[in-house]
C-alpha positions as CSV (number, residue, x, y, z in Angstrom):
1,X,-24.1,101.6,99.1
2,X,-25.9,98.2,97.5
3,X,-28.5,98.5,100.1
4,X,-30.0,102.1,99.6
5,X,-32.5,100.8,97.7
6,X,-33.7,103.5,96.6
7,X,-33.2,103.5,93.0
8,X,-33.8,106.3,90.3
9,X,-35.4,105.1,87.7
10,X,-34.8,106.8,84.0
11,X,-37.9,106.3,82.0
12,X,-37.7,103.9,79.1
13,X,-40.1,103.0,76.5
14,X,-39.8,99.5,75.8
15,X,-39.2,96.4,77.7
16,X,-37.4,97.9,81.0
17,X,-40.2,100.2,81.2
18,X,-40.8,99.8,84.9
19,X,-42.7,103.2,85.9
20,X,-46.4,103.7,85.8
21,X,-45.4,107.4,85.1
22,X,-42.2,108.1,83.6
23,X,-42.3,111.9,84.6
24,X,-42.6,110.9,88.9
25,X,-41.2,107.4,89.0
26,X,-41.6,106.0,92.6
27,X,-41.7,102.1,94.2
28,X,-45.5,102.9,95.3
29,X,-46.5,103.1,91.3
30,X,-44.0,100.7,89.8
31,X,-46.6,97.4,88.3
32,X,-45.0,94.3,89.4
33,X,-45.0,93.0,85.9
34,X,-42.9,95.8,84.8
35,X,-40.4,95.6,87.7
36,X,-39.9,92.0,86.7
37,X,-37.9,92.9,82.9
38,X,-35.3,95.2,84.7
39,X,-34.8,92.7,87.6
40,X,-34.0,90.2,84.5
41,X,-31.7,92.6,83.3
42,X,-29.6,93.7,85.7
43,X,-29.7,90.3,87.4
44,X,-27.9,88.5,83.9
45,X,-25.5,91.5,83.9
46,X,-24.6,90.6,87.2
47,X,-24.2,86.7,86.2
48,X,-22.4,87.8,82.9
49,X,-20.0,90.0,84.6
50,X,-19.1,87.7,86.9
51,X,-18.5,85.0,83.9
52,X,-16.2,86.7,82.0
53,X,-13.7,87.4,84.9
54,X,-13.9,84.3,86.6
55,X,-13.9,82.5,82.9
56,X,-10.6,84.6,82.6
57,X,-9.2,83.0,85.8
58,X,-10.1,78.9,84.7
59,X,-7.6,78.6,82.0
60,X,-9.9,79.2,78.5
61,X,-8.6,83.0,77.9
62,X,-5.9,85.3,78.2
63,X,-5.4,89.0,77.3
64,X,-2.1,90.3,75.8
65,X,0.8,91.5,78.0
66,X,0.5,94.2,80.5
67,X,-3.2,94.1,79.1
68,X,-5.1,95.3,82.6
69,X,-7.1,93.7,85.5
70,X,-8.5,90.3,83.2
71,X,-4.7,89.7,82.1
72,X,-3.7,89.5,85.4
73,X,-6.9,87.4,86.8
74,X,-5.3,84.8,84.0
75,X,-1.8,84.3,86.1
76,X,-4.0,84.3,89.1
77,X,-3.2,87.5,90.6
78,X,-6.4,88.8,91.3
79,X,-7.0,92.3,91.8
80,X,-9.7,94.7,93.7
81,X,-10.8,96.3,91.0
82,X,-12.6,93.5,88.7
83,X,-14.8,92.1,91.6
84,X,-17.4,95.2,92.3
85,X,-19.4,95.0,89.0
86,X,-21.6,91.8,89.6
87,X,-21.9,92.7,93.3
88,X,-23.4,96.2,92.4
89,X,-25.4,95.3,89.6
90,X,-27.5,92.3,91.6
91,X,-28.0,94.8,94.6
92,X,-28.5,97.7,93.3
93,X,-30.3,96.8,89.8
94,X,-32.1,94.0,90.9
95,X,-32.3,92.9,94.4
96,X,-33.7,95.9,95.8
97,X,-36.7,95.5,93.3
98,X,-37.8,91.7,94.2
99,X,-39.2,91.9,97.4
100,X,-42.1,95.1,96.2
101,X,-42.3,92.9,93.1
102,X,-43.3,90.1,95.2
103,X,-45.4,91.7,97.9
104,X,-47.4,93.2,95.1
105,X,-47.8,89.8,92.8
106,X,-49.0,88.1,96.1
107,X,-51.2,90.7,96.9
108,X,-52.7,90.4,93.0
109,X,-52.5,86.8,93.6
110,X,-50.3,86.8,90.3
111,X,-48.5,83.6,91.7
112,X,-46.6,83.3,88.6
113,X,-44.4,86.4,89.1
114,X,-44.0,85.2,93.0
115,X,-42.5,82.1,91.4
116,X,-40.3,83.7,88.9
117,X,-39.0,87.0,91.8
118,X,-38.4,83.7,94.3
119,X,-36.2,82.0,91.7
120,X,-34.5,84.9,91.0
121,X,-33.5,86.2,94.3
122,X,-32.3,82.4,95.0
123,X,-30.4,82.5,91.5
124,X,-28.9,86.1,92.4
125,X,-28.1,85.5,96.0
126,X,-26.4,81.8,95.3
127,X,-24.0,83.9,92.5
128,X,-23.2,86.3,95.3
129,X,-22.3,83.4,97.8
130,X,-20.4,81.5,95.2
131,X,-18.1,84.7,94.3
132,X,-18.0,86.4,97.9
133,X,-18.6,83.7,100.4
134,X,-20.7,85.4,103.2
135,X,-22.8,87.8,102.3
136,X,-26.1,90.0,103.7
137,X,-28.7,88.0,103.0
138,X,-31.6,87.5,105.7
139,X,-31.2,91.3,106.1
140,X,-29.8,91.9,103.0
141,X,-33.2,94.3,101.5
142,X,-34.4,95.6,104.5
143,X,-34.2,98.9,105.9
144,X,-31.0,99.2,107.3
145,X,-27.9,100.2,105.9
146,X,-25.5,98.3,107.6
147,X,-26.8,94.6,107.1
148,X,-25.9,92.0,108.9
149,X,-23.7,89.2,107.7
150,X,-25.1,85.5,107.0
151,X,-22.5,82.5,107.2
152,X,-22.2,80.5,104.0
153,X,-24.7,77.7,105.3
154,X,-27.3,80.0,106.0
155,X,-27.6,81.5,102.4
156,X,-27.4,78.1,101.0
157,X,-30.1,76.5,102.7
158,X,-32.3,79.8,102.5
159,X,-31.6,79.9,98.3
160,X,-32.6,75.9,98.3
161,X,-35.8,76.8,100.3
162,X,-36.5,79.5,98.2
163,X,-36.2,77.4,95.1
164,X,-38.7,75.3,96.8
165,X,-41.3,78.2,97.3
166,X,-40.6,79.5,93.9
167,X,-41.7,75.6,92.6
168,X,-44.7,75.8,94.7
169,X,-45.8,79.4,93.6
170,X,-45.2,78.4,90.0
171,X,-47.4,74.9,90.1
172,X,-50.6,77.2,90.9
173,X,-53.2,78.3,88.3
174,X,-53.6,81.6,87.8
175,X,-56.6,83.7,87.3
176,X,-56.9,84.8,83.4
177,X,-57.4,88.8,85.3
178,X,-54.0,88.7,86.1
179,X,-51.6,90.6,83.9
180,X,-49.8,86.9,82.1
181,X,-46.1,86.1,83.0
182,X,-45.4,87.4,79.5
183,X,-46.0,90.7,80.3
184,X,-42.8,91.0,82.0
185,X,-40.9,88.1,81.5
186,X,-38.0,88.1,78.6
187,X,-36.2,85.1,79.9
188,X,-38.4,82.6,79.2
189,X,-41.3,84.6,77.4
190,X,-44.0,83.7,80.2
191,X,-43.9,80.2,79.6
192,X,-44.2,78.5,83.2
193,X,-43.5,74.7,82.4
194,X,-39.8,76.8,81.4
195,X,-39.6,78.0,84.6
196,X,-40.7,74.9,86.5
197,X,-38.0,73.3,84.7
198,X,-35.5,76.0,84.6
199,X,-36.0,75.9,88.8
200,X,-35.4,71.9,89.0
201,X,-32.0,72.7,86.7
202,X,-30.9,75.2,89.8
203,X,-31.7,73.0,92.1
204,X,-29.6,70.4,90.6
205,X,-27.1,72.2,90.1
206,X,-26.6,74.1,93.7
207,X,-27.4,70.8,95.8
208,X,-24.5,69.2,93.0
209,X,-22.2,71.8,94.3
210,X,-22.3,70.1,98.0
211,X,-20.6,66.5,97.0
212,X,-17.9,67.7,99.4
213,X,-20.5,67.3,102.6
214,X,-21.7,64.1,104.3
215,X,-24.3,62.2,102.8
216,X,-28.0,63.1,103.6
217,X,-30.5,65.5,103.0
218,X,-30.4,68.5,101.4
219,X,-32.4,70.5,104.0
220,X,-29.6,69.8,105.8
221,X,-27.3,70.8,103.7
222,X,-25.9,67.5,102.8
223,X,-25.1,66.0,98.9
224,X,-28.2,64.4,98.3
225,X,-28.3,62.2,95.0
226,X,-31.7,61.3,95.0
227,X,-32.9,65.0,95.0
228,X,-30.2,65.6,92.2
229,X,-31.4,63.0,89.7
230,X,-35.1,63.7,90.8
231,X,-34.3,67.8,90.1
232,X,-33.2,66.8,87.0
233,X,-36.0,64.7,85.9
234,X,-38.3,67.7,86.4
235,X,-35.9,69.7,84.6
236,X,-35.1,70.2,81.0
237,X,-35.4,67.2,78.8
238,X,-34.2,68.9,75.2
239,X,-33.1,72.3,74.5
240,X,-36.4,73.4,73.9
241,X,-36.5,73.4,77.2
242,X,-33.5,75.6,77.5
243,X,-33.7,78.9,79.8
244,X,-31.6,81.2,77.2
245,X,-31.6,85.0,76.2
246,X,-31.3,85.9,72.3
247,X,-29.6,89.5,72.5
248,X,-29.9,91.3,69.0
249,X,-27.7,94.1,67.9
250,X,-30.9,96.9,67.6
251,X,-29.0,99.4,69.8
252,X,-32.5,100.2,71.0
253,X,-33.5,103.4,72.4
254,X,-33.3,101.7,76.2
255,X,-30.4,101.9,77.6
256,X,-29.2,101.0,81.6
257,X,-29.7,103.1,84.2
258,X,-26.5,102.4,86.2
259,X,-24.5,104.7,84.7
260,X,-23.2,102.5,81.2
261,X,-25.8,103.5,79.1
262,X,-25.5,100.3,76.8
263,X,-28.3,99.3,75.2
264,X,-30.6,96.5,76.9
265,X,-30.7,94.2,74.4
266,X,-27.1,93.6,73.5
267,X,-25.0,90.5,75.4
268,X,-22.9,91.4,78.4
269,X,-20.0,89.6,77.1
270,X,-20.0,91.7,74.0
271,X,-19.7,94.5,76.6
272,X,-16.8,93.7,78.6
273,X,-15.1,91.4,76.4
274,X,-16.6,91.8,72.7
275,X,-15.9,95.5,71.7
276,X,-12.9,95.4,73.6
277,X,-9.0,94.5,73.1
278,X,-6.6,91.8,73.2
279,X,-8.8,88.7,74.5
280,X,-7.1,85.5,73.2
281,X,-7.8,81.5,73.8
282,X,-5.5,79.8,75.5
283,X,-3.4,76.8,74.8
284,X,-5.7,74.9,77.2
285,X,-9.0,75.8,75.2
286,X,-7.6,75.1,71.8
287,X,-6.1,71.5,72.7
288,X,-9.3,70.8,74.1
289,X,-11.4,71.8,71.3
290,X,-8.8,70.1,68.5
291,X,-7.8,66.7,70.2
292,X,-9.8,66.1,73.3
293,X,-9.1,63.4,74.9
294,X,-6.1,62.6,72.4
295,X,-8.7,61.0,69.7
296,X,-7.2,63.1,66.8
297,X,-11.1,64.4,65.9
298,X,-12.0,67.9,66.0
299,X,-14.6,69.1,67.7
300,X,-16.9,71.2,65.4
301,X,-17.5,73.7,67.9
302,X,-13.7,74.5,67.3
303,X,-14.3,76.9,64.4
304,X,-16.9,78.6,66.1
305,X,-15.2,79.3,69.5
306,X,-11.5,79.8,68.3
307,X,-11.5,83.6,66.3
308,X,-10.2,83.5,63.2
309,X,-8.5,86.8,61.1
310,X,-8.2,87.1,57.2
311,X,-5.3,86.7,56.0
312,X,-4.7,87.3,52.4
313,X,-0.2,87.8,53.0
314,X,0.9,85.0,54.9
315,X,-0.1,81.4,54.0
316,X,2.8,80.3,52.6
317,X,4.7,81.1,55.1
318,X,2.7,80.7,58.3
319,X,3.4,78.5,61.0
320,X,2.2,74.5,60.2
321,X,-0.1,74.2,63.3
322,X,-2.3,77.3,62.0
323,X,-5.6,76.3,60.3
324,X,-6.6,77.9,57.0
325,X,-9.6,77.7,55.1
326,X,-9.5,80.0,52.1
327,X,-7.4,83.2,53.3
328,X,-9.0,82.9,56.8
329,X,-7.0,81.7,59.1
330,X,-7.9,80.8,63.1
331,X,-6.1,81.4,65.9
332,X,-3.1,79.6,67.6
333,X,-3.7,79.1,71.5
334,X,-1.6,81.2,74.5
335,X,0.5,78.7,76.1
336,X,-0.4,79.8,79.8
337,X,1.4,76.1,81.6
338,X,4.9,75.7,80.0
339,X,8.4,77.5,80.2
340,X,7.4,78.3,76.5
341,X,4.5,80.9,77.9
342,X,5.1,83.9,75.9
343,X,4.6,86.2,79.0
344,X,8.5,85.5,79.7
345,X,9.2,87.1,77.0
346,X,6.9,90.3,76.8
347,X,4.5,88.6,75.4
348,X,1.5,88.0,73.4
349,X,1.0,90.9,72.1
350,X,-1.7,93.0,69.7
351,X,-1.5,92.2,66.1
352,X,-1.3,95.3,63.7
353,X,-2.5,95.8,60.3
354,X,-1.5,98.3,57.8
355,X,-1.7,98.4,54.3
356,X,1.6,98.1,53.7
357,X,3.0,95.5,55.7
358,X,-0.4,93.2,56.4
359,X,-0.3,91.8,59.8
360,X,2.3,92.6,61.5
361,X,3.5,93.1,65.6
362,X,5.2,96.4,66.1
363,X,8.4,95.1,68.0
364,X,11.9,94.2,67.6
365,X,11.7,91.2,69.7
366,X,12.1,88.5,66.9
367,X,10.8,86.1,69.9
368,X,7.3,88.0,69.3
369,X,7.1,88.2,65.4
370,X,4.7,85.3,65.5
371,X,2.1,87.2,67.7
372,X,0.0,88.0,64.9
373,X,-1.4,84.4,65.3
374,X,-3.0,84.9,68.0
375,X,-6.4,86.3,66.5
376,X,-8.3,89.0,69.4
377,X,-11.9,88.1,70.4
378,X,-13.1,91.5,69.3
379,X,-16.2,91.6,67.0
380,X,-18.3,94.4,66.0
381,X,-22.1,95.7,65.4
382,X,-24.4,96.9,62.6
383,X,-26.7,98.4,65.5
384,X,-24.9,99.6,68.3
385,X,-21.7,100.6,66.5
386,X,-23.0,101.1,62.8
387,X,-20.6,98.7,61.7
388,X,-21.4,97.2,58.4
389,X,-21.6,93.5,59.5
390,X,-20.5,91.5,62.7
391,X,-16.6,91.4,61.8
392,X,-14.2,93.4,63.5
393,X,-12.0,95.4,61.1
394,X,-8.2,96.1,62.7
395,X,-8.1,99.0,60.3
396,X,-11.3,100.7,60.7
397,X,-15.0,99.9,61.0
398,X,-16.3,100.7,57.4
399,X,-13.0,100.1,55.5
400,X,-10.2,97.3,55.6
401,X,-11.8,93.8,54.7
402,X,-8.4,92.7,54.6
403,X,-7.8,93.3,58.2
404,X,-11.0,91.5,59.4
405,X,-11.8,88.9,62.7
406,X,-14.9,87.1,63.5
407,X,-14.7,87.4,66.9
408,X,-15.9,84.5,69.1
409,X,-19.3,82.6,69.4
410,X,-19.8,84.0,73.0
411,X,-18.6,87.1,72.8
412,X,-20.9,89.2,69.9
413,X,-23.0,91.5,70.2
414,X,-25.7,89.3,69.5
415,X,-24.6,86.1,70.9
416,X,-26.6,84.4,73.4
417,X,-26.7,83.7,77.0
418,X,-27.4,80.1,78.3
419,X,-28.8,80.8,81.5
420,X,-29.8,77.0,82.4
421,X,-29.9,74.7,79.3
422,X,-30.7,71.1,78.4
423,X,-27.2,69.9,78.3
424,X,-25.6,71.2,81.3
425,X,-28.6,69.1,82.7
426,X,-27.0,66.1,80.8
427,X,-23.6,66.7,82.3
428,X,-24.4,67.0,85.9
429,X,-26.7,63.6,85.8
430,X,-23.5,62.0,83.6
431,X,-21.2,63.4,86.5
432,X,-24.0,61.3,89.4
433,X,-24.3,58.1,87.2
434,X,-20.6,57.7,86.7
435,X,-19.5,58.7,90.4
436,X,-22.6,55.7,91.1
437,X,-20.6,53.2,88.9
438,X,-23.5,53.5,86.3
439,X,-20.9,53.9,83.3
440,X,-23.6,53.3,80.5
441,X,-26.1,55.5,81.5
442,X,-23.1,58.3,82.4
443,X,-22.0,58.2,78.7
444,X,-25.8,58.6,77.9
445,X,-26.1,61.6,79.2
446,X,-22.3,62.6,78.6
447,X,-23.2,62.3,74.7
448,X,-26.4,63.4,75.2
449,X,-25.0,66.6,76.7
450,X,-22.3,67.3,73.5
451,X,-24.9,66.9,71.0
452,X,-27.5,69.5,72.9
453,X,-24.7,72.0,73.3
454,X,-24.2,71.7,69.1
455,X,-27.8,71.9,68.7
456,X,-28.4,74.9,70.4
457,X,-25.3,76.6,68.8
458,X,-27.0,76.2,65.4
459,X,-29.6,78.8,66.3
460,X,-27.6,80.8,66.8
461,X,-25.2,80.4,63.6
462,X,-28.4,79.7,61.4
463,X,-29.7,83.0,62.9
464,X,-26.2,84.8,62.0
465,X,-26.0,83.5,58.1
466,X,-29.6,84.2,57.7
467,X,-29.9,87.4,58.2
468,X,-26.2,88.3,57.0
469,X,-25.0,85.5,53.9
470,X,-21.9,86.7,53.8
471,X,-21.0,85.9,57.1
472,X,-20.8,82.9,55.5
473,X,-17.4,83.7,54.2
474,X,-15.8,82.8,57.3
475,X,-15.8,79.3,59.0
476,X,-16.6,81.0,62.7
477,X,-20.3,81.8,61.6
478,X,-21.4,78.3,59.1
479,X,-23.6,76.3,61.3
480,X,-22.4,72.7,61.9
481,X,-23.4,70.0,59.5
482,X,-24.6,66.9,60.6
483,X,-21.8,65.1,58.9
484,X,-19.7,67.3,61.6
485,X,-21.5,66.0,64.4
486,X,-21.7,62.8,63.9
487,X,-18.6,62.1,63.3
488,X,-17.4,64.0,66.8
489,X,-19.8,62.0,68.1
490,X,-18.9,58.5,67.2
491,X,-15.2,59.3,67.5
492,X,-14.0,62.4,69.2
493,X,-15.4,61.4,72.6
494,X,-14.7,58.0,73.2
495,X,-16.7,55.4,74.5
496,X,-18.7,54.0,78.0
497,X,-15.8,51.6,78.5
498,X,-13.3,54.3,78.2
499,X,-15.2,57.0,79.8
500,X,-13.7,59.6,82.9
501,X,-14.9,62.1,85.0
502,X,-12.3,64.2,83.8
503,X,-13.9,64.3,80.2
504,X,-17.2,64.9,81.7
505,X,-15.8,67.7,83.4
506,X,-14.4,69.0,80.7
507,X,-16.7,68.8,77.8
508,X,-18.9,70.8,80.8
509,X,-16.8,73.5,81.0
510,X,-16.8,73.1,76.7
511,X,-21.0,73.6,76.9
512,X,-21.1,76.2,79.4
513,X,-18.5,78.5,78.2
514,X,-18.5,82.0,80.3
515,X,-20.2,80.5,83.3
516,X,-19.3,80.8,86.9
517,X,-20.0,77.0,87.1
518,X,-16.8,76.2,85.7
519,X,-15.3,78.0,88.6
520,X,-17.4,76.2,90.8
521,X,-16.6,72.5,89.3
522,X,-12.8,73.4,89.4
523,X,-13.0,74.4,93.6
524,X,-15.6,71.2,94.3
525,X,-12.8,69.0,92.3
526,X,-9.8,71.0,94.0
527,X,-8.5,72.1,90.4
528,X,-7.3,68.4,89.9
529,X,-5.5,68.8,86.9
530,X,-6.8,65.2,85.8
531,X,-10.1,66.4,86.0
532,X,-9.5,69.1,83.9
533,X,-7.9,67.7,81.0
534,X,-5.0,69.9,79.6
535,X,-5.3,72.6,82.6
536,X,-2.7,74.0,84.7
537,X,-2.1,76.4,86.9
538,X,-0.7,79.3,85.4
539,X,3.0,79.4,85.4
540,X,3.8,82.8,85.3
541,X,2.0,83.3,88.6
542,X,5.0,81.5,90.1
543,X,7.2,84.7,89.1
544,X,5.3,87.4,90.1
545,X,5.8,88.3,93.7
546,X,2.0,89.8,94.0
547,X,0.2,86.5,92.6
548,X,2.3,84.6,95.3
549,X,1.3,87.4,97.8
550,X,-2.4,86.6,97.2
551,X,-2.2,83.0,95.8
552,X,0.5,81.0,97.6
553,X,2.1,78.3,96.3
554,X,0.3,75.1,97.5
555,X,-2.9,77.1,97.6
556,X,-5.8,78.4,94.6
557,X,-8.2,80.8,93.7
558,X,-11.3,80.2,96.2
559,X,-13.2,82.9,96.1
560,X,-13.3,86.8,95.5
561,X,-12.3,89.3,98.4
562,X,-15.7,91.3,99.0
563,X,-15.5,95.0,97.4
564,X,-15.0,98.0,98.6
565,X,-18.4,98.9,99.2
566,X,-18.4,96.8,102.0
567,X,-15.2,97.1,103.5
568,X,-16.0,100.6,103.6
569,X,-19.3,101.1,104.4
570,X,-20.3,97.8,106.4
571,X,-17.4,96.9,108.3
572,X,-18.4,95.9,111.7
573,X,-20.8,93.5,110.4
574,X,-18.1,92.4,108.0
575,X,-15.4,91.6,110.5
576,X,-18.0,90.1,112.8
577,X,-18.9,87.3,110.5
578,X,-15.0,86.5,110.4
579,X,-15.3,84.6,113.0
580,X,-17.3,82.1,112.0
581,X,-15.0,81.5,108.6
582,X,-12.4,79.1,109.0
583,X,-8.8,80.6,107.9
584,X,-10.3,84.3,108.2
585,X,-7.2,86.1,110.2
586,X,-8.8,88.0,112.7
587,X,-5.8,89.6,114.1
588,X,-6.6,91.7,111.5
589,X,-8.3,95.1,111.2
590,X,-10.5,93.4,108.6
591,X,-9.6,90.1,107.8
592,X,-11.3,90.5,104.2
593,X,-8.4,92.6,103.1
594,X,-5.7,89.9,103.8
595,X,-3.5,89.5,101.0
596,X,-4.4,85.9,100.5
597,X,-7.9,86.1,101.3
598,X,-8.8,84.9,97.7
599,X,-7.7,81.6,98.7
600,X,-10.4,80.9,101.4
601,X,-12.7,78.1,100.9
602,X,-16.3,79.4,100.3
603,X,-18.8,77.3,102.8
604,X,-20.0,74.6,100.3
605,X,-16.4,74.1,99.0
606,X,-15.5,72.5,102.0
607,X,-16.2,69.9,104.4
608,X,-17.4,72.0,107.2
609,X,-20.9,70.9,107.8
């Protein structure tokens, strides 16, 4: 179970190093400033995790045909077995450490790590609320083994309050004895004003999450505006600022402790998603990224985001909506909304290469000859996979430069992870000042918001073409030029006259690609498909009798049916707190295995107060 705490500890020798001695590990001689690295771990793993297959249920990505849990998640028929992962790796990897890291920093008087474990335990226990609902919270790390259930309310107004007491903790000096933040801290590399700020971005962003409640305070659970704006004042004012991790592909010698035994360093995505199969964008991502909002400019980001294969056979006679730049070419988009999805007709599926025949799909359906433009997500690693660059090679990993893909920008081995940046500050104060009637200063920050996200994608491509030139080959790793961005700028996005929530919304969900905040804006907006610009809900789900088992028609995706875990091992406190969820059915046995469970409003995604 998530709540035997009692975790064994392998001994590491670098960063996640959390025992005193690595022969006897125990809580008692665990140093609260080495706890604090493996609760950052295991606590982005968790928020990672839970990206990627809620990302794959939002309308940006697709797997091929009969492809597994994450193909299904994108028809929205969700399925038991992708929602344990981020539930076990918060409780288990990091949870169970925060409160002896705590107890021991305030004992030390090491305020700065009582800061950080309170912002973390409010960051971990709002990602468990948003996915699950209810949840153990109050008695969540205690002794007992069969925790008690909290309502919806009561973790939200105990994660605001601990926010609160994190800021507090964090505004205090701290004696030079005491071991320095940046002992333990990789996040933000024990800079405090980064944590102050990154703390006023969470705050924003979970009171934003209530604009479905009554106007008042906070405390009370209410949308609150004025707190929103003020959070976001303190917050991150450039992407300096931003709270982000830069993984890099060293395939250290410490690995996890939960039983993957990955290296530490690496990016989640690349784990689940990466240096796996058959991810593709959608029809839905790629409009977006090549005509948003019908202005005929192309984002820049497009390249970057969108995989591309080379292609050295089929120019000439490739479809005319594929883009080419030498003998690369970039992927076409899964049409997920129309009668033209490609799942009607065993579709997409896996491109092939040979040396032979070049690309090539190995079918007879004519209908699916044109699969092998839609170029996989998969990328590769010098470090962990002794690859000899970053490209993923269909025909092997040290041979077949013909049959190479770049992967995408979020999904490497060394690409980052945005945990709370500059511009998604930008897009929740555009998202207040335009719901105020403050149009100007909405496409202020709406502008601001697209440039930040470009700006902190450089790094990250500068980093890649530094230390690798000939990445530069292929248009997915060239940082943007200014020249790009400008011109996105002053003409891909439109205007303050002709401004909408829906492409504030959407160039959001654009910035904070693989985060469980799209989710979150998609169930506070209802998955208004005006909002949302060129999102539907997945067609094929109206043919599967399972989706429509769990996902009605006239109904969505509103949160994840708890794991087994607890349905197993916890159940009378489960089924108690039924009662106090409206549309639980508790004629049940439990009422968290209902079919349509997953279409239950989680307490702040609703108007019950």
């Amino acid at each position: 179970m998530a709540f035997v705490c009692i975790l064994a500890l392998a001994s590491c020798n670098e960063w996640l190093d959390v025992n005193v001695d690595p022969e006897n590990p125990s809580s008692e001689s665990a140093l609260f400033q080495n706890r604090l690295a493996h609760i950052e771990f295991y606590t982005n793993s968790a928020t990672q995790f839970a990206a990627w297959r809620s990302s794959m249920s939002m309308g940006d990505w697709t797997r091929y045909n009969g492809g597994g849990n994450y193909w299904y998640m994108s028809y929205w028929r969700p399925v038991t077995g992708a929602v344990t992962t981020a539930y076990q790796w918060w409780f288990v990897g990091a949870a169970c450490n925060i409160e002896d890291m705590f107890k021991k920093a305030e004992a030390a008087e090491a305020w700065h790590y009582c800061g950080v474990a309170k912002i973390i335990r409010a960051y971990g226990f709002m990602l468990m609320t948003d996915l699950h609902g209810e949840m153990p919270y109050t008695d969540a790390i205690g002794e007992s083994a069969y925790p008690k259930y909290d309502n919806g309310k009561t973790i939200y107004l105990g994660v605001l309050q601990e926010l609160d007491e994190g800021l507090e903790y964090l505004s205090r000096s701290q004696s030079p004895s005491v071991p320095a933040l940046a002992l333990g801290d990789y996040w933000g590399g024990g800079d405090v004003q980064k944590w102050i700020k990154f703390g006023n971005l969470l705050k924003a962003r979970y009171c934003a999450k209530l604009n479905k409640k009554q106007t008042g305070s906070y405390l009370e659970g209410k949308y609150d505006t004025a707190t929103i704006l003020a959070a976001l004042n303190n917050g991150p004012q450039s992407i300096a600022d931003d709270m982000w991790i830069n993984h890099t592909d060293d395939n250290s010698t410490t690995h996890d402790v939960l039983g993957w035994d990955e290296p530490v360093d690496y990016s989640p995505i690349y784990s689940v998603c990466g240096m796996n199969a058959g991810y593709m964008v959608t029809e839905t991502l790629v409009k977006n990224l090549t005509n948003f909002g019908g202005y005929g400019v192309e984002d820049p980001r497009a390249d970057k985001i969108i995989p591309w294969a080379y292609d050295s056979r089929n120019k000439d006679n490739a479809p005319a909506d594929i883009k080419w730049v030498g003998n690369w070419r970039r992927s076409r988009g899964v049409d997920m909304t129309t009668d033209d999805c490609p799942i009607f007709s065993g579709g997409p599926l896996r491109a092939n290469w040979s040396a032979a025949n070049g690309w090539y799909v190995n079918t007879d359906n004519p209908a699916r000859a044109d699969d092998i433009y839609y170029v996989e997500c998969t990328s590769e690693s010098k470090g962990y996979a002794a690859a000899p660059d970053l490209f993923y090679r269909r025909a092997g990993k040290t041979s077949g430069n013909e049959s190479r893909e770049s992967g995408s920008f979020y999904s490497r081995v060394s690409s980052p992870t945005y945990l709370g940046t500059y511009a998604e500050a930008c897009f929740i104060k555009a998202e207040i000042l335009f719901n105020q009637g403050d149009k100007a200063g909405a496409f202020t920050a709406y502008r601001n918001g697209i440039k930040a996200s470009m700006d902190r994608m450089n790094v990250s491509l500068n980093a890649w073409v530094n230390g690798d030139p000939g990445l530069a080959e292929c248009p997915s790793f060239t940082p943007m030029t200014d020249a790009q961005i400008n011109d996105y700028l002053n003409n891909g996005i439109g205007t303050a006259a002709d401004l909408t929530l829906g492409k504030i919304l959407t160039q959001k969900r654009i910035a904070l690609h693989f985060s469980v905040e799209i989710w979150n804006d998609m169930r506070r907006y209802d998955f208004d498909e005006n909002l949302f610009l060129n999102w539907k809900q997945p067609i094929y789900h109206d043919y599967d009798q399972f989706a429509l088992q769990e996902i009605p028609n006239g109904k969505q995706f509103r949160r994840w049916q708890q794991c087994s875990h607890e349905y197993n091992y916890n159940k009378v406190n489960l089924q108690a707190i039924g009662n106090e969820v409206p549309g639980a059915d508790m004629t049940l046995d439990m009422w968290n295995t209902a079919l349509d469970v997953w279409t239950i409003n989680v307490w702040w995604d609703s108007t019950q107060q």
